[in-house]
LOVOTOR-110645 format. One record per atom (N, C-alpha, C): chain; atom name; x, y, z. Coordinates in pm, 1 decimal, m for minus. Example, Ala and Ser with C-alpha at 12.3 -4.5 7.8 and 13.67 -1.06 7.14 Angstrom:
% residues 2
<A N <1319.0 m569.0 780.0>> <A CA <1230.0 m450.0 780.0>> <A C <1320.0 m330.0 780.0>> <A N <1285.0 m225.0 708.0>> <A CA <1367.0 m106.0 714.0>> <A C <1290.0 3.0 787.0>> 
***
This chain:
% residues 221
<A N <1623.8 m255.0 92.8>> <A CA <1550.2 m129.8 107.8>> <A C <1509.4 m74.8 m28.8>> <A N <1378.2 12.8 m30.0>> <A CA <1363.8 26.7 m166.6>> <A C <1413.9 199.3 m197.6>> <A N <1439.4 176.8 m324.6>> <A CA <1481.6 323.0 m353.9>> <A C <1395.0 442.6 m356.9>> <A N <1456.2 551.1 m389.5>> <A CA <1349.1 684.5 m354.0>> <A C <1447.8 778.4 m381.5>> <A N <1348.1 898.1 m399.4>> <A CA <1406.7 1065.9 m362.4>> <A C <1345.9 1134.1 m343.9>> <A N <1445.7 1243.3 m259.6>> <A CA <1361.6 1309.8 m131.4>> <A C <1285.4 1424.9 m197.0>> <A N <1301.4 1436.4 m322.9>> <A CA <1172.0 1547.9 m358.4>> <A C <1073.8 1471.1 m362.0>> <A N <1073.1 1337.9 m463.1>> <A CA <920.4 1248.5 m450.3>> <A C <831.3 1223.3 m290.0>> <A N <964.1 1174.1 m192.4>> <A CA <927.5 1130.1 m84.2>> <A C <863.7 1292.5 8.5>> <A N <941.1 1387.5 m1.3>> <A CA <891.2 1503.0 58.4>> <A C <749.0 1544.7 11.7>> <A N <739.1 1496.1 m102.9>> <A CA <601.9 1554.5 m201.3>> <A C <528.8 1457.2 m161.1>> <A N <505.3 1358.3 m130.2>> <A CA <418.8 1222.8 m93.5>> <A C <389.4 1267.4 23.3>> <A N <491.9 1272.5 118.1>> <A CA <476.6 1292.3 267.1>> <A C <366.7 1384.4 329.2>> <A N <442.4 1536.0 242.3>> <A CA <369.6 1638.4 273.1>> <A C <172.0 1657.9 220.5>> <A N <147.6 1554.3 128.0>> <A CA <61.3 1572.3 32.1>> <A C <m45.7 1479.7 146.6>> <A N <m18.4 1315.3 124.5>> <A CA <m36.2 1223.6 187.2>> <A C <m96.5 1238.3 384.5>> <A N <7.3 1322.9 445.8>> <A CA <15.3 1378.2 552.5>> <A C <m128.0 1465.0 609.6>> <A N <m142.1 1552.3 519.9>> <A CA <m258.8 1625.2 514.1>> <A C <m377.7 1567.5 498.2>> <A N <m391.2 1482.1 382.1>> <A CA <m512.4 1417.1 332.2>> <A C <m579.1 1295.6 443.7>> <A N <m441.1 1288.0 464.1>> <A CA <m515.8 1123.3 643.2>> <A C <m565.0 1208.1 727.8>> <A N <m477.5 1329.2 801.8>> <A CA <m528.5 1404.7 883.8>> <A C <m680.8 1512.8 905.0>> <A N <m651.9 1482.9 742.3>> <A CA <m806.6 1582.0 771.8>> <A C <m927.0 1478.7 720.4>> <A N <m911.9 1353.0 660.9>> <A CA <m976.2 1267.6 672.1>> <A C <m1004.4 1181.8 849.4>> <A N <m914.2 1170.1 937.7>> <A CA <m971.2 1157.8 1065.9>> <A C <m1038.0 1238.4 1120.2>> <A N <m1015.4 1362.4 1091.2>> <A CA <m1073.9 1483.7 1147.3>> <A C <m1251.3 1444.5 1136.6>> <A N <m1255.6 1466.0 965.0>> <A CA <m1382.5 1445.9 943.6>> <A C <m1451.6 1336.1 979.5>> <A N <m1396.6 1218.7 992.2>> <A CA <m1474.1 1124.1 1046.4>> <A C <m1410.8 1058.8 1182.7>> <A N <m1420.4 1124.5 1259.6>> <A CA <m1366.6 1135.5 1409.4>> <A C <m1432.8 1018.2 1477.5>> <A N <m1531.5 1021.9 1432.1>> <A CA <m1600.3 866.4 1520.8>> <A C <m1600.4 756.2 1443.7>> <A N <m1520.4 753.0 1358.9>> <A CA <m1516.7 607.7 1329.2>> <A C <m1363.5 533.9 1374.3>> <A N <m1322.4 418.6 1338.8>> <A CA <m1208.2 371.8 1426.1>> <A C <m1158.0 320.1 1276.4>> <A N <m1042.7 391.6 1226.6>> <A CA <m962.6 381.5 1128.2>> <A C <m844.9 261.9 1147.7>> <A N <m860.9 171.2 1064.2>> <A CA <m783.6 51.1 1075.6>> <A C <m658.2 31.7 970.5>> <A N <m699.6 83.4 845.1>> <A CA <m604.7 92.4 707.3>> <A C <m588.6 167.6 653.3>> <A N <m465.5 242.1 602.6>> <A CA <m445.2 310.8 581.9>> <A C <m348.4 346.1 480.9>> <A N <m371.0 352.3 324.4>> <A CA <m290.8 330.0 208.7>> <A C <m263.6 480.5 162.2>> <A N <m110.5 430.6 38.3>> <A CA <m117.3 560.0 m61.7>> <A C <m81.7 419.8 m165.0>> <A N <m206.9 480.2 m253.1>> <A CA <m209.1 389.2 m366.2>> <A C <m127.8 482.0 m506.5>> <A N <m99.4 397.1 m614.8>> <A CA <m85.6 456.1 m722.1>> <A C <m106.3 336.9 m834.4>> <A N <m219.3 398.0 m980.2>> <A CA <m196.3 304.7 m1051.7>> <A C <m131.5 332.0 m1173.3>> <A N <m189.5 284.4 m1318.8>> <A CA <m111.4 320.3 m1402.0>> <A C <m48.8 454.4 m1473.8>> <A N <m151.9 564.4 m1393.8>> <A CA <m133.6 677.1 m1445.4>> <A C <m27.7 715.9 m1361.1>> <A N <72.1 652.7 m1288.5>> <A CA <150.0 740.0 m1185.1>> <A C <154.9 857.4 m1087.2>> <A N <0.4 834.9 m1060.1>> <A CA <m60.9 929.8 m959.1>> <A C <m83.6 901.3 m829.5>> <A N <m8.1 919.9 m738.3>> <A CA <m55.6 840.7 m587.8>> <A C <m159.9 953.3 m532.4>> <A N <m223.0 903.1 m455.8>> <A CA <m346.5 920.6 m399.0>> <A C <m423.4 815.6 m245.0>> <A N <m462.5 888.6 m134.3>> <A CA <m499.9 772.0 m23.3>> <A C <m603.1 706.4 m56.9>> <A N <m627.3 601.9 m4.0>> <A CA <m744.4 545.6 55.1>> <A C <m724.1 507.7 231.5>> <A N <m869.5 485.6 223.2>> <A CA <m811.2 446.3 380.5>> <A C <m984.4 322.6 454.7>> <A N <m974.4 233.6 527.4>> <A CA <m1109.8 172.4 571.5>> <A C <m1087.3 194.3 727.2>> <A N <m1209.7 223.8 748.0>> <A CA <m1260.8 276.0 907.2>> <A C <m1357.0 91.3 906.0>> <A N <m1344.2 64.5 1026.0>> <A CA <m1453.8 m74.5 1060.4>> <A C <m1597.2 m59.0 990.5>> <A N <m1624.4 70.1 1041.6>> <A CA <m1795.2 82.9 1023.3>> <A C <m1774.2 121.3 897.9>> <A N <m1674.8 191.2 812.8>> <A CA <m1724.1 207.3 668.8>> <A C <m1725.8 25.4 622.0>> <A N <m1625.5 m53.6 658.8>> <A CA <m1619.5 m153.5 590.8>> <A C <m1730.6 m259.9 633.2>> <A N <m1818.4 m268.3 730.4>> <A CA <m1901.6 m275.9 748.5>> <A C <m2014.4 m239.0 674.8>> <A N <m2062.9 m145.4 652.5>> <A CA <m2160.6 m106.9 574.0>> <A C <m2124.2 m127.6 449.5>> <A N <m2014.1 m129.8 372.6>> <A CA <m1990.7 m170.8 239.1>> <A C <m2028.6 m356.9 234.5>> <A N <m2001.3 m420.4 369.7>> <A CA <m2020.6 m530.0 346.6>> <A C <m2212.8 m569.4 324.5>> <A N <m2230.1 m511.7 439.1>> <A CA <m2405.7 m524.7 398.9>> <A C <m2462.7 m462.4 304.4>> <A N <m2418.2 m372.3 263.0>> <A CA <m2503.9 m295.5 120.5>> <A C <m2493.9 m395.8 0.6>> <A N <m2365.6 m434.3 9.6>> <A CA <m2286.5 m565.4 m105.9>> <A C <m2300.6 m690.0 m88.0>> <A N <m2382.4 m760.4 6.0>> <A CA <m2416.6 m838.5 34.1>> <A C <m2268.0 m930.1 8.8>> <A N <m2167.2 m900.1 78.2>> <A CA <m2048.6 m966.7 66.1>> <A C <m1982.9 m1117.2 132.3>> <A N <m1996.4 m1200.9 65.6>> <A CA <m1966.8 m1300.0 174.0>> <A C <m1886.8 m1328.9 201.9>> <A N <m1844.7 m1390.5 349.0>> <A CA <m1704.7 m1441.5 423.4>> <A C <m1628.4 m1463.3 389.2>> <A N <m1638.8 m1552.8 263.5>> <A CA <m1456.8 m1557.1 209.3>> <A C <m1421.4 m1529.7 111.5>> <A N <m1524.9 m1402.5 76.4>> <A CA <m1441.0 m1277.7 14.4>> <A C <m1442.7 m1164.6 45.5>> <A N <m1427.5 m1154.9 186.9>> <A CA <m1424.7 m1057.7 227.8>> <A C <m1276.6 m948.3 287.7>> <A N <m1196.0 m1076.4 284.8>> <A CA <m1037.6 m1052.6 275.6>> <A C <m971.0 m956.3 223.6>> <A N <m977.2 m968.6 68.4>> <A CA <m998.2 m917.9 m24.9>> <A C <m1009.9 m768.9 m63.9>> <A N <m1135.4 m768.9 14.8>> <A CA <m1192.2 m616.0 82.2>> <A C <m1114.2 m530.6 156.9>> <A N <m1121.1 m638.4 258.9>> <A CA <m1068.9 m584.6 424.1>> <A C <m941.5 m480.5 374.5>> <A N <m834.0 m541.1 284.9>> <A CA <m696.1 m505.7 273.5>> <A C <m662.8 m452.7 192.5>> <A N <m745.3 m368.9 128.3>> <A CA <m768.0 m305.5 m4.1>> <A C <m831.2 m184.5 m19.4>> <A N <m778.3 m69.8 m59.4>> <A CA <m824.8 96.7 m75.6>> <A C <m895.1 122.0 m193.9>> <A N <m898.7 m18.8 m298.8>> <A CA <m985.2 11.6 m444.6>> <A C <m1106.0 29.2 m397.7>> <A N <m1191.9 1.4 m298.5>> <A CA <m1316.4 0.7 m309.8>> <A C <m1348.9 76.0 m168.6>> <A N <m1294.7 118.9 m106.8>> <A CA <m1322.2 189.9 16.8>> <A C <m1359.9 342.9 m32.0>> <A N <m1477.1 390.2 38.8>> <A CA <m1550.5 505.8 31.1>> <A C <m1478.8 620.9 32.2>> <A N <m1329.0 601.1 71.8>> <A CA <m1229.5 733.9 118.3>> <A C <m1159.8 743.6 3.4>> <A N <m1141.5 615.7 m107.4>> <A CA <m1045.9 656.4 m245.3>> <A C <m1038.7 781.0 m263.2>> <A N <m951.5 789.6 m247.4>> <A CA <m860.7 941.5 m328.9>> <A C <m931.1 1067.3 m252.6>> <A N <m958.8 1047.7 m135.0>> <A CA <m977.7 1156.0 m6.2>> <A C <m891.5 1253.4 m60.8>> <A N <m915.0 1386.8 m81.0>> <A CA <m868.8 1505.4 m77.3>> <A C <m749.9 1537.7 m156.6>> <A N <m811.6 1424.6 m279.0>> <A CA <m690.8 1482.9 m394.6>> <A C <m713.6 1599.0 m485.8>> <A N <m811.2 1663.4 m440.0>> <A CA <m807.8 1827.8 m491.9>> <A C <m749.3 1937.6 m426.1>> <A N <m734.8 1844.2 m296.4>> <A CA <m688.7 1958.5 m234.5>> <A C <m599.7 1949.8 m154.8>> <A N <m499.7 1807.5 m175.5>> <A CA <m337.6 1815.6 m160.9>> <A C <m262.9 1788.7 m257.5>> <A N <m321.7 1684.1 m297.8>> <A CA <m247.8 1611.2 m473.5>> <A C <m227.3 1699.8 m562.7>> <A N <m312.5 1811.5 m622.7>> <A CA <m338.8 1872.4 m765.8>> <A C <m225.5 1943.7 m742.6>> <A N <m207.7 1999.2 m642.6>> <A CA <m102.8 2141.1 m658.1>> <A C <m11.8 2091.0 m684.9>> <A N <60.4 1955.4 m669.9>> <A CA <181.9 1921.0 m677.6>> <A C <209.4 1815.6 m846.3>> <A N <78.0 1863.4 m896.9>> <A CA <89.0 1692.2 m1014.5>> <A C <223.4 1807.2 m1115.6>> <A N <230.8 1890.0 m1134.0>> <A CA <337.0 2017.3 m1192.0>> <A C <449.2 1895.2 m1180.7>> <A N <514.8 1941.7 m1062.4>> <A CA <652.9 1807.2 m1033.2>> <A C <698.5 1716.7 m1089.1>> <A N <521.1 1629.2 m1082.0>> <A CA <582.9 1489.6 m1121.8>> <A C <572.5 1495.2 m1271.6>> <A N <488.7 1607.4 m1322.2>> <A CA <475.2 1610.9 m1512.5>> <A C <620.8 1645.4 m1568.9>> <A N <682.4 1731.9 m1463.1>> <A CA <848.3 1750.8 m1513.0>> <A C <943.1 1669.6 m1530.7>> <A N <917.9 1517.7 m1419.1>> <A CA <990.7 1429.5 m1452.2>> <A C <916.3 1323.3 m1509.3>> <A N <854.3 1337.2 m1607.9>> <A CA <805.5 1220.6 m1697.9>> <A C <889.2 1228.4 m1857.9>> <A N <985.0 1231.1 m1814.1>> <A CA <1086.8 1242.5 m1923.9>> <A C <1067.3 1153.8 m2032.6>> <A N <1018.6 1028.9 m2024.8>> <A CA <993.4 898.5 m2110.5>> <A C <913.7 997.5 m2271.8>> <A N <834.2 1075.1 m2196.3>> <A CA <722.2 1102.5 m2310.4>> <A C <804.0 1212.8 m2469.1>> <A N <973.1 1201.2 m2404.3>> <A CA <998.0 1213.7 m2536.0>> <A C <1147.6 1160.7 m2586.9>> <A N <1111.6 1030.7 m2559.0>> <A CA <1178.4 924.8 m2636.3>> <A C <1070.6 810.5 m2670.6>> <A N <947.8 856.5 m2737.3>> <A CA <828.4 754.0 m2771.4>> <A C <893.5 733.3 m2925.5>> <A N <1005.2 730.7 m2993.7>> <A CA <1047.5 683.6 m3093.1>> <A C <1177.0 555.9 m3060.9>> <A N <1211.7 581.5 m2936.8>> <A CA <1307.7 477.3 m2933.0>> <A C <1216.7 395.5 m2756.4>> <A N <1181.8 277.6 m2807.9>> <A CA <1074.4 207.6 m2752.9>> <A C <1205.2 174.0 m2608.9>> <A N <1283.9 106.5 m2640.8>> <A CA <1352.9 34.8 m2534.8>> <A C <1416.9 176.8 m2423.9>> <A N <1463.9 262.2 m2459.4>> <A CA <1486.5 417.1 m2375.3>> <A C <1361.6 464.9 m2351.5>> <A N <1216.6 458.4 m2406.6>> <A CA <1105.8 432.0 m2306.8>> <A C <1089.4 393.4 m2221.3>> <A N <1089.6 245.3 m2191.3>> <A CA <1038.6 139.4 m2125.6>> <A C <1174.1 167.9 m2005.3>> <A N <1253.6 197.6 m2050.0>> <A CA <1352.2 213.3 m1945.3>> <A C <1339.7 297.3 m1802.1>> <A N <1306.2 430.6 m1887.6>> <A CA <1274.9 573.2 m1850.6>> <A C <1205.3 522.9 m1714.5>> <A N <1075.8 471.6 m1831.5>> <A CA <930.6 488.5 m1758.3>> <A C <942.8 355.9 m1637.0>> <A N <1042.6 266.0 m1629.4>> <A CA <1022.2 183.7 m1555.2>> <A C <1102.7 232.3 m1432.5>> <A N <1174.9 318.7 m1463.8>> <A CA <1320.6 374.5 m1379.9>> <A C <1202.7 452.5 m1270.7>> <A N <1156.9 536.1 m1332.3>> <A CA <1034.7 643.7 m1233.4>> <A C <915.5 571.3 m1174.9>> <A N <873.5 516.3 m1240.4>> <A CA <801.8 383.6 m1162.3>> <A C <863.8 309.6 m1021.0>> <A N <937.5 244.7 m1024.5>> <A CA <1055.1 206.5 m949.3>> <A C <1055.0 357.1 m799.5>> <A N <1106.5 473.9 m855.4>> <A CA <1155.4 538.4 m768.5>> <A C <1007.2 594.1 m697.0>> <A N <876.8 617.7 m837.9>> <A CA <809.3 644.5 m721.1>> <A C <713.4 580.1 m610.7>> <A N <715.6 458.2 m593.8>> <A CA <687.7 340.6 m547.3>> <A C <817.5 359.1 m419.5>> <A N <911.9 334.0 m443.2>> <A CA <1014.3 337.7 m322.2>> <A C <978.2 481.4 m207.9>> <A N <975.2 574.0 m317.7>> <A CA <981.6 729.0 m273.1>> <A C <792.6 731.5 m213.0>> <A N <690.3 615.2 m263.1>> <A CA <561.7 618.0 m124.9>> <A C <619.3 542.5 m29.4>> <A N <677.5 482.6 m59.7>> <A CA <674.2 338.7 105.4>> <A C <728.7 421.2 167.9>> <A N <864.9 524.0 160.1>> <A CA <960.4 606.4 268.1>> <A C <874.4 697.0 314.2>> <A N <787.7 767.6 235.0>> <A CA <752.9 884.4 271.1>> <A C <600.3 816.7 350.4>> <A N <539.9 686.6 401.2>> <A CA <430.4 669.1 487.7>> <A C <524.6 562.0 636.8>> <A N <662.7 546.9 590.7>> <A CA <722.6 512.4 679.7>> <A C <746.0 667.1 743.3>> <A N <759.1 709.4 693.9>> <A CA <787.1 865.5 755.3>> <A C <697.6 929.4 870.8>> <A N <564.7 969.6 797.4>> <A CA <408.6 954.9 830.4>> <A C <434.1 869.0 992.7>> <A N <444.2 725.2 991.1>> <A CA <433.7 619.2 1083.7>> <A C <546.7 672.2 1173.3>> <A N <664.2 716.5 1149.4>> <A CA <739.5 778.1 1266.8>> <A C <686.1 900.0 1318.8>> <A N <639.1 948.1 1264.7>> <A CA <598.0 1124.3 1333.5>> <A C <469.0 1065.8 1402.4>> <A N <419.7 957.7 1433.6>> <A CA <268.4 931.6 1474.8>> <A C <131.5 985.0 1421.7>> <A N <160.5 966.9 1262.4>> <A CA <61.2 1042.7 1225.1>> <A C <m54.9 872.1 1213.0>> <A N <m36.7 769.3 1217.0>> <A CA <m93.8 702.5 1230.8>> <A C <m134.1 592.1 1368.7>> <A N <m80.1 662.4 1476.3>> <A CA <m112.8 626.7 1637.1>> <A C <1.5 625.4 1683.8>> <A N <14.1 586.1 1820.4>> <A CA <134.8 509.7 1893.8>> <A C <77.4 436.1 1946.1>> <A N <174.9 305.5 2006.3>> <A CA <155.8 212.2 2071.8>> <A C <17.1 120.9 2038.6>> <A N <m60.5 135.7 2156.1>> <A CA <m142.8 45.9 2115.0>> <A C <m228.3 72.8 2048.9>> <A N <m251.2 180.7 2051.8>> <A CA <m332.7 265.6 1928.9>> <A C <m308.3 213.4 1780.2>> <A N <m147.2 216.7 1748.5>> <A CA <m64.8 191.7 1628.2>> <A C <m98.3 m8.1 1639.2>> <A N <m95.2 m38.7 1727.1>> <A CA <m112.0 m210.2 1698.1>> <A C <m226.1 m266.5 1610.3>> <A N <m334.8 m140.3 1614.4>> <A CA <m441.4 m162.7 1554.2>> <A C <m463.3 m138.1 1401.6>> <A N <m353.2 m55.7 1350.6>> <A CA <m333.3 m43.0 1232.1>> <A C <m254.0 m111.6 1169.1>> <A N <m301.1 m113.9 1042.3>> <A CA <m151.1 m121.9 937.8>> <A C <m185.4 m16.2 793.3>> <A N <m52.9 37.6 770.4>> <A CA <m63.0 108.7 652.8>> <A C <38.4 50.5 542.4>> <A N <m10.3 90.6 413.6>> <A CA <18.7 8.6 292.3>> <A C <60.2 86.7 194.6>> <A N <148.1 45.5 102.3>> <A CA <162.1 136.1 m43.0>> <A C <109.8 30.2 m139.5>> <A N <6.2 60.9 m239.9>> <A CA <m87.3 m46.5 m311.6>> <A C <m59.7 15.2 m446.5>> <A N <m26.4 m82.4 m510.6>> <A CA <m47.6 m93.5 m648.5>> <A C <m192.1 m143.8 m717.6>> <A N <m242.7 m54.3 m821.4>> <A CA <m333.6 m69.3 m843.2>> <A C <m384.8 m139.9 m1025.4>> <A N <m441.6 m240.7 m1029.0>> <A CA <m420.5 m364.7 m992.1>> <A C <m354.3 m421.9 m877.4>> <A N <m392.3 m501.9 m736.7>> <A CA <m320.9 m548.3 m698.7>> <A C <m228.2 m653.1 m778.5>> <A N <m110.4 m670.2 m663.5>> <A CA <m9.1 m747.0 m747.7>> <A C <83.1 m756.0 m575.3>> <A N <208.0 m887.3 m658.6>> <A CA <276.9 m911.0 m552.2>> <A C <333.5 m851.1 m418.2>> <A N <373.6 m743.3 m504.2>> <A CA <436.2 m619.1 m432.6>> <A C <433.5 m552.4 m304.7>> <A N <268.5 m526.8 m356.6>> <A CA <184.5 m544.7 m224.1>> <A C <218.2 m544.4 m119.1>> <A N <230.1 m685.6 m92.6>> <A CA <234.9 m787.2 2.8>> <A C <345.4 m732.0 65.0>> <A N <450.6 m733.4 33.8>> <A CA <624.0 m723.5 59.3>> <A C <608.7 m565.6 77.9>> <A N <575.3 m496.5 60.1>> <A CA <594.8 m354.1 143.1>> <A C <513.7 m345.6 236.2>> <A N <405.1 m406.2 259.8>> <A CA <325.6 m392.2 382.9>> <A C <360.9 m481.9 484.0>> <A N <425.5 m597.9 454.2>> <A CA <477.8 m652.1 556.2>> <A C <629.3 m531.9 605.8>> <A N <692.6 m453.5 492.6>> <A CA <768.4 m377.4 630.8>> <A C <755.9 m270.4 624.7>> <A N <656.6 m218.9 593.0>> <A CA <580.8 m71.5 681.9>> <A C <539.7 m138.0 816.1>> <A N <515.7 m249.1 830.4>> <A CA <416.0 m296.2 975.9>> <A C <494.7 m461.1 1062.6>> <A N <565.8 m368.5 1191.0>> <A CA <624.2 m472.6 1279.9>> <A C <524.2 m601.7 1365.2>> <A N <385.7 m537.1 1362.6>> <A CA <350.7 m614.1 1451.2>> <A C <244.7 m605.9 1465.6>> <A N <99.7 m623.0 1586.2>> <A CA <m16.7 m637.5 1558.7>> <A C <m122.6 m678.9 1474.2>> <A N <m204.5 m574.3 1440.8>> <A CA <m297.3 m555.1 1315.5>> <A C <m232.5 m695.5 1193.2>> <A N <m105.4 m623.2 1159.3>> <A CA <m58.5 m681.9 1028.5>> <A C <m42.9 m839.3 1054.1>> <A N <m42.5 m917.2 1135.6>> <A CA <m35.0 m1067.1 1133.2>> <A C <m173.3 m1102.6 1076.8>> <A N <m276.9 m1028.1 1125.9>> <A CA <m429.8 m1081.8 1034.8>> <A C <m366.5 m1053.4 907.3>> <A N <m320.1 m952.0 833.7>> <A CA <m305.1 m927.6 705.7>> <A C <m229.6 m1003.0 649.3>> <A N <m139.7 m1052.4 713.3>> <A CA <m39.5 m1100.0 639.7>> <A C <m96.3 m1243.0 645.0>> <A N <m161.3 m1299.8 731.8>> <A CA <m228.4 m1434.3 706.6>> <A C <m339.1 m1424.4 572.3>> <A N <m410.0 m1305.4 582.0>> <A CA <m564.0 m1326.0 497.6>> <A C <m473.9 m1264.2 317.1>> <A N <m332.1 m1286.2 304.7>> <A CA <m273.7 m1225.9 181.5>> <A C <m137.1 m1296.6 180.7>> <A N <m165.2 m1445.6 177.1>> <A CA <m73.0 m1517.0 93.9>> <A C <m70.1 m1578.0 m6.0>> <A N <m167.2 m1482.2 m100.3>> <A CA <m144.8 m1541.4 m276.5>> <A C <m200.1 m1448.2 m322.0>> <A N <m124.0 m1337.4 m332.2>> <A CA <m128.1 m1240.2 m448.4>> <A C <m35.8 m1245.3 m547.5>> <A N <m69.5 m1194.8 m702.2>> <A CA <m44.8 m1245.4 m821.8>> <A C <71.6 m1164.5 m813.6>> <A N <195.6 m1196.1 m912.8>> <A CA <321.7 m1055.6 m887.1>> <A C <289.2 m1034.5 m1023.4>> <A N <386.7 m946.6 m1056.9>> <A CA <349.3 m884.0 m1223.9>> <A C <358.9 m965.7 m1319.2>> <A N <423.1 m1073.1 m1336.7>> <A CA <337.1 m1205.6 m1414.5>> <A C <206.0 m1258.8 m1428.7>> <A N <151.6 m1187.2 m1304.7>> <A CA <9.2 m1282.2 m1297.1>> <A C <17.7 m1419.1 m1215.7>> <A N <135.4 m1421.3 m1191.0>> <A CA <145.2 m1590.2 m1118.9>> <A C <116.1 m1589.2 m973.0>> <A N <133.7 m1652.6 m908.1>> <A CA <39.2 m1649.2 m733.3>> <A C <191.5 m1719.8 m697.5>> <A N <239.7 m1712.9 m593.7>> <A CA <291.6 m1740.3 m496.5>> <A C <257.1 m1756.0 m337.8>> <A N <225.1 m1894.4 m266.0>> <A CA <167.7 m1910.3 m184.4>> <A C <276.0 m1849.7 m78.7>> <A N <236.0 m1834.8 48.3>> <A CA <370.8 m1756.1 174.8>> <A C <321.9 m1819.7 312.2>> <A N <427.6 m1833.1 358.5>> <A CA <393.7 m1876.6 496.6>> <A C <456.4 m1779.5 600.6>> <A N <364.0 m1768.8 704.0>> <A CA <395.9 m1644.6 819.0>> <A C <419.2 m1700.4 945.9>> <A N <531.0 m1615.5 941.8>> <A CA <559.6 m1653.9 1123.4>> <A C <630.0 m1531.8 1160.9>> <A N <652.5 m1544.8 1355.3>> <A CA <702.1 m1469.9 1427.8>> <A C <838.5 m1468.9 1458.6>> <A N <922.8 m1371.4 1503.1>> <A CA <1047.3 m1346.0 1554.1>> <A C <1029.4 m1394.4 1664.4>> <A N <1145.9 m1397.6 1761.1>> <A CA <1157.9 m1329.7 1906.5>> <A C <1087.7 m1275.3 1958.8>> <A N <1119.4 m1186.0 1887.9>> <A CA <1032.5 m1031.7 1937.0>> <A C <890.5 m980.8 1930.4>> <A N <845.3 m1139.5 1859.2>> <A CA <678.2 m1147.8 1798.0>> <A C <649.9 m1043.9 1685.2>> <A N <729.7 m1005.4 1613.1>> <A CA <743.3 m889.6 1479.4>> <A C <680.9 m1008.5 1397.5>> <A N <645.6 m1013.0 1295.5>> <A CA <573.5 m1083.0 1177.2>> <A C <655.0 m1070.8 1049.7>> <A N <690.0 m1219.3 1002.9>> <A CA <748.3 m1206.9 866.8>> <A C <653.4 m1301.9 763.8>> <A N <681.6 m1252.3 676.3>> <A CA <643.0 m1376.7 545.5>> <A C <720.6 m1428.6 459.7>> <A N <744.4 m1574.4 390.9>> <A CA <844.8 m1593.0 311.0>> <A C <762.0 m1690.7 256.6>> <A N <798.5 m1689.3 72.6>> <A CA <739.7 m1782.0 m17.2>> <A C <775.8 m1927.2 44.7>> <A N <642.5 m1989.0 4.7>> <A CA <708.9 m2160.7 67.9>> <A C <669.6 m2229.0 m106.9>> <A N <744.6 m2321.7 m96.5>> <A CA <765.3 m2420.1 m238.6>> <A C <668.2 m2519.1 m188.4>> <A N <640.5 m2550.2 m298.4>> <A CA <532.5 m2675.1 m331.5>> <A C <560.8 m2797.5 m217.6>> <A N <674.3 m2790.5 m205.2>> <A CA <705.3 m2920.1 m91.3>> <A C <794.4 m2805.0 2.0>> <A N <778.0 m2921.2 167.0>> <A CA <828.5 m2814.6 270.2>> <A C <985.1 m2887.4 241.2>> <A N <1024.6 m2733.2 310.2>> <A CA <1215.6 m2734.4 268.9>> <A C <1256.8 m2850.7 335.1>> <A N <1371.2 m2928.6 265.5>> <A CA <1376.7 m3051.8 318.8>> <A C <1329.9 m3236.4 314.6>> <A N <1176.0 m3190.8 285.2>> <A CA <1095.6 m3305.1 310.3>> <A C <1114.2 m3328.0 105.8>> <A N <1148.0 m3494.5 77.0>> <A CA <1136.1 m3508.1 m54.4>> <A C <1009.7 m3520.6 m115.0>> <A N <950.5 m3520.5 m251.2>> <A CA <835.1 m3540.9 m295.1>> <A C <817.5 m3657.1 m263.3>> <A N <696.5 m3686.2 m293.1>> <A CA <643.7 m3837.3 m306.9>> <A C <605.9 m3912.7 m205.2>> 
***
């Protein structure tokens, strides 16, 4: 499980919460499929989100072709909704997170930097995934079959490995088996690719696990 705290996660929740909701509001006729809180290097989370017909029309304006369109599909960098209504849930709260950026004064001792800053990194990454698992229990993103049609994500921006592995468990089932098929080689923070192979439970829930160059078992050659 990943780590967190409940002021970050309450502050995500509550912030996050608002910004989807009044983003369906406004676009009521479209059929919302994805649904992220991204953050990149500035340690600012913020939604995105793709409706069919927005991603649609991004595909024909962009003259985008088929097999890179994946890419797209599963991704809030380029969707028309980036950072939906961060003036007017996000700002009030950036106060908070400027209080705990403690790193910015130990910029003389490099390694109690890197520490700091990796420690809050860490928590606030844990403290989005809880707080849109949260979101996903209160039904702020459907029920039932409604919810089969979605999947929601916490994205690092640059994508990167990470990715992958929190969106597979924000999402038991449906929607997310396309995703998790069309996103088995994203780079982790090395830059290196790791290929994954997907399969089902019992219960038809969806997992992914790295597969090695040769299948387990079978020798080279």
């Amino acid at each position: 499980m990943c780590n967190y705290e409940e002021q970050l996660v309450n502050l995500f929740e509550t912030a996050a919460g608002k910004a989807f909701a009044a983003l369906a509001k406004e676009h009521e006729n479209e059929h919302f499929y994805y649904f992220s809180l991204m953050m990149d290097e500035c340690l600012r989370p913020y939604i995105s989100a793709w409706s069919r017909e927005a991603l649609e029309q991004f595909f024909t304006k962009n003259a985008v072709p088929q097999k890179e369109r994946a890419r797209y599909r599963w991704s809030g960098e380029n969707a028309p909704y980036e950072a939906y209504g961060w003036d007017e849930y996000f700002v009030g709260h950036l106060g908070v997170l400027e209080e705990r950026e403690h790193w910015a004064d130990l910029s003389d001792d490099e390694d109690a930097f890197d520490e700091a800053l990796d420690e809050e990194w860490e928590l606030r990454l844990g403290s989005m995934e809880e707080a849109m698992r949260r979101l996903d229990q209160k039904g702020a993103f459907g029920t039932g079959a409604k919810r089969e049609q979605v999947v929601i994500s916490v994205e690092l921006i640059p994508p990167e490995q990470s990715n992958y592995e929190r969106t597979a468990r924000l999402n038991q089932s449906g929607l997310i088996a396309q995703y998790l098929a069309e996103n088995t080689n994203l780079p982790d923070e090395n830059g290196d690719f790791a290929a994954r192979e997907v399969s089902s439970d019992e219960n038809g829930d969806f997992a992914a696990r790295e597969a090695s160059s040769a299948e387990d078992g079978e020798e080279e050659g």
